[in-house]
C-alpha positions as CSV (number, residue, x, y, z in Angstrom):
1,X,-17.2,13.4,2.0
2,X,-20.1,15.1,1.2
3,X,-21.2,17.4,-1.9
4,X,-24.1,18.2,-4.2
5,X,-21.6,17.0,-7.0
6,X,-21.6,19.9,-9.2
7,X,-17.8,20.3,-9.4
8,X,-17.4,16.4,-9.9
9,X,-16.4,16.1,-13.7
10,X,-14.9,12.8,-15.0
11,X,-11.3,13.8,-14.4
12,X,-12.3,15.0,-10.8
13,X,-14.1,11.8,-10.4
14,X,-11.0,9.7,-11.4
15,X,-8.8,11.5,-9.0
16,X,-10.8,10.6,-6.1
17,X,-11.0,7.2,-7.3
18,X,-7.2,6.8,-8.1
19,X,-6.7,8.8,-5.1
20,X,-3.6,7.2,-2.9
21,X,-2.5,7.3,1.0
22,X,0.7,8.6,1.5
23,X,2.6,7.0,4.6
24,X,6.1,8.2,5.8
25,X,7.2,4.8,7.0
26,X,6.1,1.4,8.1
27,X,5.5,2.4,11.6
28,X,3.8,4.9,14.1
29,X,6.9,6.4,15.3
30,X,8.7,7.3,12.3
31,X,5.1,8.2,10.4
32,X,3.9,10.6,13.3
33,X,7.4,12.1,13.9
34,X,7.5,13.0,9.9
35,X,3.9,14.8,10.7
36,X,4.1,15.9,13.7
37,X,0.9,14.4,14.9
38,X,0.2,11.6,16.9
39,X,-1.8,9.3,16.2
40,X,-1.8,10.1,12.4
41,X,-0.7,6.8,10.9
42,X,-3.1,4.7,12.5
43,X,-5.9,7.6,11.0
44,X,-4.2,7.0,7.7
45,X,-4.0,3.2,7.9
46,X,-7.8,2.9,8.7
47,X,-8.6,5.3,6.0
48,X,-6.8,3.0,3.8
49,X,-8.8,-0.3,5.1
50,X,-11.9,1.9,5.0
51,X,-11.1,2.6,1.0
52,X,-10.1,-1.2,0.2
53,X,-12.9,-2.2,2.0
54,X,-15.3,-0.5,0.1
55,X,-14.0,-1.4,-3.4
56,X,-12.1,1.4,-3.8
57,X,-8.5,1.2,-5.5
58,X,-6.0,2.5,-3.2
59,X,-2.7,3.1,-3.4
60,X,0.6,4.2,-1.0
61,X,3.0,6.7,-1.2
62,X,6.2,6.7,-0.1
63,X,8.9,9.8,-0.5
64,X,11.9,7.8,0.5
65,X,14.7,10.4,2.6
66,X,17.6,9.6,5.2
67,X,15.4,9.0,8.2
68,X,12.9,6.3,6.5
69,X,15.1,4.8,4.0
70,X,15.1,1.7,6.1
71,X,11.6,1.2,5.9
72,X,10.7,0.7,2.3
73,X,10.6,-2.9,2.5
74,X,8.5,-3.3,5.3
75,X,6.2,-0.9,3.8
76,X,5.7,-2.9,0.9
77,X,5.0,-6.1,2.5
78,X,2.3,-3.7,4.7
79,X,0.9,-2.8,1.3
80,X,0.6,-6.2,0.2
81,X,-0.5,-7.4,3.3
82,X,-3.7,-4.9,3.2
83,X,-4.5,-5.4,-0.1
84,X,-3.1,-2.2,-1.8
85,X,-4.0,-1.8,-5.5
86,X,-0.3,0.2,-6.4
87,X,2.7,0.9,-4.5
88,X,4.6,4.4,-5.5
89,X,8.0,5.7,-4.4
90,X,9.1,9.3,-4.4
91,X,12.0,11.2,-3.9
92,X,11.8,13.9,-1.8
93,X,11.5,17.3,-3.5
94,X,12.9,20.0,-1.2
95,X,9.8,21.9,-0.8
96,X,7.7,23.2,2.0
97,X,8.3,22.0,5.5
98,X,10.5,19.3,3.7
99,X,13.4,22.6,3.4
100,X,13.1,23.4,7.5
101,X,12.4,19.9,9.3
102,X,15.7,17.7,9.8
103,X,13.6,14.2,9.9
104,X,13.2,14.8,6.2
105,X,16.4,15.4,4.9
């Protein structure tokens, strides 16, 4: 990211520090089928291993629904396995595309 700073105040600042990765399940498939996008958990995973890497505290997110239930476990011993500073669990709030797409409720 780039910026001349001006709109960084102390609370900004601590939000991008504290800033997490949210992951819709332990794997590829079930990630990239939540977002539609290929390719987009291995973006997010490297953008986590970019942030740990760097000294940045990092956490994942995980809204738990029907289709990924199954995965919570093996997305915590991901977490732990790359070093995550915290590890938060959601529950989905019927919102958004989460009212219209069947792979989230």
């Amino acid at each position: 990211m780039g910026t001349n700073g001006a709109l960084i105040t102390d609370a900004v600042a601590t939000r991008m520090r504290d800033a997490g990765i949210s992951l819709d399940g332990a794997t590829a498939a079930t990630h990239d089928a939540f977002r539609g996008v290929a390719g987009s958990f291995d973006r997010s995973v490297q953008a986590l291993e970019n942030r740990i890497d760097a000294g940045i505290r990092c956490g994942v997110r995980f809204t738990v629904t029907k289709k990924n239930h199954t995965e919570l476990g093996r997305l915590i011993a991901f977490s732990r396995a790359h070093r995550v500073h915290r590890f938060c669990v959601y529950w989905l709030v019927p919102s958004g595309r989460a009212t219209s797409t069947p792979i989230c409720r």
